[in-house]
N, C-alpha and C positions, 0 to 999 in steps of 0.2 A: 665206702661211706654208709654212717647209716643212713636212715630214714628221716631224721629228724635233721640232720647237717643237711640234707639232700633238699628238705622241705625248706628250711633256713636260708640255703643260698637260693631257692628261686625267688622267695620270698624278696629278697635282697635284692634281684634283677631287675624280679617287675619293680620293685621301687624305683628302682635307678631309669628303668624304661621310661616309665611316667614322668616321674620329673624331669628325662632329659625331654618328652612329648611336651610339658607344660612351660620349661621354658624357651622353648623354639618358640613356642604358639606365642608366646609371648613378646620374645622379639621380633616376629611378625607380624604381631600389631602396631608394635610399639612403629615399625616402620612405615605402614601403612598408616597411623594416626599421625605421625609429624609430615605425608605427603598429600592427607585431608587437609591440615593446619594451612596448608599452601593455596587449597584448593578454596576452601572455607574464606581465605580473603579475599577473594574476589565478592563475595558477598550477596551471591545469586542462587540465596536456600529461602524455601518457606520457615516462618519464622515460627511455628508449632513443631517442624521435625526439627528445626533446629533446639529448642526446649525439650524436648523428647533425648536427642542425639547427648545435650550436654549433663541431661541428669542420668543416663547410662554411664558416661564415662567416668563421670561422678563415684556412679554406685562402685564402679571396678576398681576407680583410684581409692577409694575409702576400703573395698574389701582386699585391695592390696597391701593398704596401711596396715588391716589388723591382723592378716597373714606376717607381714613384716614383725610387728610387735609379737606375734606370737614366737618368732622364731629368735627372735631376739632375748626370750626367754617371761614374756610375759606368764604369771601363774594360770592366768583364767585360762581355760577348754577353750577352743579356735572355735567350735559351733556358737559357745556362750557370746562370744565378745563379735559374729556374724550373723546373731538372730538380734542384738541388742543395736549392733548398725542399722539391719530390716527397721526395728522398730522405728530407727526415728528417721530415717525415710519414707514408712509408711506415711507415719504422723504428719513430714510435712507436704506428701504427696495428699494428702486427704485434705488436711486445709487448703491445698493452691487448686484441690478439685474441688471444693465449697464456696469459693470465691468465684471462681470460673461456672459454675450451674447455676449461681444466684445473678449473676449479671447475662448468661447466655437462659433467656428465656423460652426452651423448647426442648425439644423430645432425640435421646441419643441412643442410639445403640449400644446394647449390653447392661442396660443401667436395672434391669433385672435381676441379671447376671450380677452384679455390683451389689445389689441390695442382700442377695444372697449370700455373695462370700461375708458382706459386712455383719448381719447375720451369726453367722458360722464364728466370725472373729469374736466378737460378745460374747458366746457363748465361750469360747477357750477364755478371753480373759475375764471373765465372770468364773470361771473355775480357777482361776489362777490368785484372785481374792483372799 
């Protein structure tokens, strides 16, 4: 064999390896999410992890959708149509955090940290203009 068939089939492996790693991992969620769903009715969560807990699932079920779509043969780049999901979760994660610092009157941690990434972001989409 040459070098290049040689290099091709590992190539070929590790894919198969991963995606056989990513969809285990995934039906081991999926398992353990429908025995939360059991757990979650009892109805004895704080209601902040719970808002936390369901805009993750959120973001996976959406980044699952446009993985789906892409495979499904959508044209756009899988980054493109997963930076463009970020965006508008940023967006409404940033308004329901403007709503929530305007009615909690006081002092949080990281909101430094916050001002800076926020910052940082302006600046990318002020070059994006």
């Amino acid at each position: 064999m040459t070098d290049a068939v040689l290099r091709e089939t590992a190539i070929q492996e590790a894919n198969h390896a991963f995606t056989k790693q990513v969809t285990n991992q995934v039906a081991r969620i999926t398992g353990e999410l429908n025995r939360l769903e059991q757990l979650l009715s009892a109805g004895m969560v704080d209601r902040r992890v719970l808002s936390e807990f369901r805009f993750a699932v959120d973001s996976a079920r959406k980044t699952g959708w446009q993985v789906e779509k892409w495979l499904d043969g959508d044209g756009r780049e899988l980054s493109t149509m997963i930076t463009e999901e970020r965006i508008h979760c940023i967006t409404r994660m940033s308004n329901q955090l403007a709503a929530e610092l305007e009615v909690e009157a006081k002092q949080f941690a990281g909101l430094d940290a916050l001002k800076g990434a926020i910052r940082k972001l302006d600046s990318a989409l002020t070059a994006q203009a």
